[in-house]
N, C-alpha and C positions, 0 to 999 in steps of 0.2 A: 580447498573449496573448488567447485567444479564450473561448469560455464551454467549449468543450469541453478544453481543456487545463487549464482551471481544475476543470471536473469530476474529470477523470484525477490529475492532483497533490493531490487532495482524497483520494481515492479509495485514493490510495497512502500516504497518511499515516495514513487512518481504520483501515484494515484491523490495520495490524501495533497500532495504539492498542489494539482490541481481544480480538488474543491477549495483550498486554503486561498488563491487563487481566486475564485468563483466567488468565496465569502466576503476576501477585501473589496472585489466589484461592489456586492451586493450590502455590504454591511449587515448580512446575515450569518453568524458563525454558526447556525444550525449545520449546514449542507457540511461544514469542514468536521464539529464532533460528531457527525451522525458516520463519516467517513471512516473514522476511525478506527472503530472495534473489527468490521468487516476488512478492511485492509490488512490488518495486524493479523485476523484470521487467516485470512487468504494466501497471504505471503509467508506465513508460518509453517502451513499445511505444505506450501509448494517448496518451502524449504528444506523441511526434514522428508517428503515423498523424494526427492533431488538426490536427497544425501544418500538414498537407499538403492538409485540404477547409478 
């Protein structure tokens, strides 16, 4: 695993921590499942694009 796939799965982890975060404040757990599908994507795509240079 390279430095840049380790960025990406960092990346993907960190973000939704942060609405999950947001939602215990807010006792809203929309802002934390709405995080999720786009995180998952995002840090997928930057994964295997990583894997490939």
């Amino acid at each position: 695993m390279n430095r840049y796939q380790k960025i990406a799965i960092g990346v993907m982890l960190f973000v939704p921590l942060i609405f999950f975060v947001v939602s215990l404040l807010t006792n809203r757990w929309g802002f934390f499942l709405w995080s999720l599908a786009p995180s998952f994507t995002v840090g997928m795509t930057g994964f295997f694009i990583a894997k490939d240079k």
